[in-house]
N, C-alpha and C positions, 0 to 999 in steps of 0.2 A: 092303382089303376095304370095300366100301360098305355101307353100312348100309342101304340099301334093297335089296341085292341078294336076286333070290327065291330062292336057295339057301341063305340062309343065315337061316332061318326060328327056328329055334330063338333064334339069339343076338338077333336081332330084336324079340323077344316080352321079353328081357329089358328091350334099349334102349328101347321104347317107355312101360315100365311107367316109367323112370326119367324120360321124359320128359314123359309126365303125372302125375307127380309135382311136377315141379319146375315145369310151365306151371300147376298149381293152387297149388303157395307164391304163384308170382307173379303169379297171380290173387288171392289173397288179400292178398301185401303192396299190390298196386295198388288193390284195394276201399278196405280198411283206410284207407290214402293219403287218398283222394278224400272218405270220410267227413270229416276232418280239414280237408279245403277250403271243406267247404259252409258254413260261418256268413260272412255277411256282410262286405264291406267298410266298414273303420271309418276315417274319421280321413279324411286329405287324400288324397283319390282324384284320380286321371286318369282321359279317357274319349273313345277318337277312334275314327274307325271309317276305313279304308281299303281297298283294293283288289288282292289278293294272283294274284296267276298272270303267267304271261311277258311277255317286254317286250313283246314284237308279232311278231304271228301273222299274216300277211297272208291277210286273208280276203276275201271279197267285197266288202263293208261297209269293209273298210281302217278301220275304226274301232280310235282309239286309248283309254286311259285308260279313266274309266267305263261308256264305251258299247261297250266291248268285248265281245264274247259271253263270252271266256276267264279272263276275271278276276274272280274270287269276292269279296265284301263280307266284309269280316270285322269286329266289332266287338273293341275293345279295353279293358280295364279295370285302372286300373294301379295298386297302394296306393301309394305314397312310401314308401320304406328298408321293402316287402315286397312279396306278392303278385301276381302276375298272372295273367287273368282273359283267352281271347281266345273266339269262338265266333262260326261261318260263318254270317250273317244271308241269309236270300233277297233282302233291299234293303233300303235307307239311311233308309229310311220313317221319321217321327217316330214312328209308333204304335208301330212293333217296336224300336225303342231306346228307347223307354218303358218298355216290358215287360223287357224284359232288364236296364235301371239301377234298376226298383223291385223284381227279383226277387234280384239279386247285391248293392247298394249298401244299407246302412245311412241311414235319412230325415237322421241328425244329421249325417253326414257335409260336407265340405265338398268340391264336386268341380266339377275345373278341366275346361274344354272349349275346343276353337275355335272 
């Protein structure tokens, strides 16, 4: 029997209660979670930024690597023996990896780059 089947309406209304139940536990163990993530990186940080999406997509342009339409920027942030830290940048720009190393990175830290 399916669970989405429309005849069986009744046991449905059970299932679903069970099931937003259990999607707000783990909405809340995942809040919970991420409060826990927000302080600062401390100590000896890493910090690269590269270029995530498929090898090659032949497009009009035939363009490969960064100049790819398909391939997202993504910044990376790494503690040593903890933490990591990644989040989808619009581009490689100094000003916007300024802003995202002075809003996650701790000033005393010590942090390694290419």
């Amino acid at each position: 029997m399916s669970l989405f089947n429309p005849h069986s309406k009744i046991k449905n209304k059970k299932y679903f209660k069970r099931i937003n139940r259990y999607y707000s536990l783990f909405k809340k163990i995942i809040f919970n979670y991420q409060i826990t993530q927000i302080k600062n990186f401390i100590g000896e940080v890493e910090i690269d930024e590269f270029y995530f999406g498929p090898k090659r997509i032949k497009d009009k342009s035939n363009k490969l690597g960064r100049e790819s339409f398909f391939k997202k920027p993504v910044f990376l942030i790494y503690e040593r023996q903890g933490r990591v830290y990644t989040e989808i940048i619009p581009d490689c720009k100094a000003k916007i990896l300024k802003k995202v190393i002075a809003k996650k990175i701790d000033p005393s830290s010590i942090v390694y780059s290419d």
